[in-house]
Steps between C-alpha positions, in 0.01 A plus 500: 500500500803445707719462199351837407602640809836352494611679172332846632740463766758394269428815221465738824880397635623543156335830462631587843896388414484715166407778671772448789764477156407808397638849588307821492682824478292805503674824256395835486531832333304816497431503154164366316504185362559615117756736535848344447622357837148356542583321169798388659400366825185355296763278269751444766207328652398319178842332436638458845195268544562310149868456564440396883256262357219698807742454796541900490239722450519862513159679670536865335301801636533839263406843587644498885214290611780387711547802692882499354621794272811419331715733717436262745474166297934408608369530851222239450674282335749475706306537824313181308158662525466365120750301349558699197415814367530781180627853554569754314897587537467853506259489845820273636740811489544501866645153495749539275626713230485221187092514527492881431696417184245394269281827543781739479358782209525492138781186568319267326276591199425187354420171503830409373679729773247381760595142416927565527399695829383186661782241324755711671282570828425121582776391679477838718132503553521074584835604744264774720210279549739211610616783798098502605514144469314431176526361098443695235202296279486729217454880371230631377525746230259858459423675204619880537384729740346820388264782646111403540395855610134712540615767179780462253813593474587745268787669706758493746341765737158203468712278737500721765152456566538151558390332837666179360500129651866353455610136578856596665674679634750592223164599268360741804853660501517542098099663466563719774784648341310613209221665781246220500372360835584167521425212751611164498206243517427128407282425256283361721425789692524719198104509395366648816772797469357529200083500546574756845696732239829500750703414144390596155765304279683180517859359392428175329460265203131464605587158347204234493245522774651785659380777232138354609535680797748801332228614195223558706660823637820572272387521124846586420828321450795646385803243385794666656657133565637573835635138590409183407461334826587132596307320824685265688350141605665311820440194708639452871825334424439284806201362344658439189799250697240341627372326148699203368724567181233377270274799656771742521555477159094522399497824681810628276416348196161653542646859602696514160180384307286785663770778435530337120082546471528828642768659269256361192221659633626820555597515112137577462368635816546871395269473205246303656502732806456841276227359282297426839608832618360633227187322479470678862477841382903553577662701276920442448775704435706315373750770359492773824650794421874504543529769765317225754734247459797758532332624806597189690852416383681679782293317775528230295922517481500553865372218604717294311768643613379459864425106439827495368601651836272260712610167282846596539717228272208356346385794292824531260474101481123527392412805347898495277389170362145655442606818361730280257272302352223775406454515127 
């Protein structure tokens, strides 16, 4: 019996020393759990515990049980309220001009653009998080943004009766200009504007679980391909200099393996979104009429010309390089 005793105390101090190893960082967003930056916070978690071997584990939370929207995810993070977090760079306008870029309108139309976008935005995106004192992990990639609305869309005049939710500030700017009323809100907060009938559309992919939410009040979608959107994921850099090399480069390694998984996903995301769209009772236009997609082009040139204003030296070194390689 004492022996017994002995190697309980023995497999309890053990138990107790592994846990002391390991490191538990918690990472939000305000997005469900099956939409794409939940896949990405979901596999960063996966691989930074097979490459740390369990010394780091990620605790995720999706859907801002937090409390944290992703306007204010930098300010977390950095603040060290969680250790890491996923945003999406649009809602980080106000802290610099680079996370606007990647929602600008009609920029980016396709995967393929979407893709270049974010090659030539890295280094710019990694360079304003290290001013809030944070790494860029990875990006996470969106399928397009179009219109989930209450009635379709047949015509221009159709937008003006649009009490639409936008996810930045740029997007507000753009669907007021063609007369809808448009307020920027998180996703999180989103359904409830919905269910009290303050908004009757919404500006987004509706991508994974998020159209769960999206169908049961908007049976239409119409695929004008406003942006496709990139998240951004970050750890407090502070945090990260803490790890030995061998750590370090498990969280990096696993960054680039996340962003790799996401990019593969997305090559089917669009499909498998519209057929469960579908299955909802959502009907998609997928070829609106012409005169809708005109109708935003000036808005639409105007605010790249004022992000060109706002990113000053940066916009002729990104978007010439972009513009250059479009087929």
């Amino acid at each position: 019996m004492r022996l017994f005793i002995r190697l309980m105390a023995l497999l309890l101090l053990f138990h107790a020393a592994a846990l002391r190893a390991q490191t538990i960082w918690d990472m939000p967003t305000e997005y469900p759990q099956s939409a794409m930056p939940g896949l990405g916070v979901t596999t960063f978690a996966k691989r930074l515990a097979e490459l740390s071997a369990g010394k780091l584990q990620i605790k995720p939370s999706f859907e801002a049980a937090s409390g944290i929207r992703s306007a204010d995810m930098l300010a977390a993070v950095a603040e060290g309220r969680v250790q890491a977090g996923d945003a999406l760079a649009g809602a980080l306008d106000a802290e610099d001009a680079i996370f606007a870029l990647p929602t600008l309108p009609f920029l980016a139309t396709s995967t393929a653009d979407a893709k270049r976008l974010a090659e030539l935005a890295r280094p710019y995106l990694a360079a304003a998080l290290q001013k809030k004192g944070q790494r860029l992990l990875y990006l996470t990639p969106w399928p397009p943004s179009g219109i989930w609305s209450k009635a379709p869309l047949q015509m221009p005049s159709d937008l003006s009766g649009l009490s639409i939710r936008t996810y930045d500030r740029i997007s507000s700017e753009v669907f007021a200009g063609v007369g809808a009323k448009a307020t920027s809100i998180s996703f999180a907060d989103t359904m409830p504007k919905l269910a009290d009938g303050s908004i009757n559309a919404v500006l987004s992919s509706g991508d994974g679980g998020a159209g769960r939410g999206l169908w049961k009040f908007l049976p239409y979608f119409t695929e004008i391909t406003y942006s496709l959107p990139l998240s951004v994921a970050s750890l407090n850099q502070a945090t990260y200099d803490s790890l030995t090399p061998d750590l370090r480069e498990a969280v990096d390694a696993a960054g680039r393996q996340t962003e790799t998984e996401l990019w593969l996903a997305l090559s089917t995301r669009l499909q498998e979104n519209y057929r469960r769209m579908r299955a909802n009772g959502v009907t998609i236009d997928s070829n609106p009429a012409p005169a809708i997609v005109a109708a935003f082009q000036p808005g639409a040139a105007a605010a790249q010309r004022a992000w060109c204003t706002r990113a000053g030296p940066i916009c002729p070194q990104i978007l010439d390089a972009f513009k250059a390689a479009k087929p």
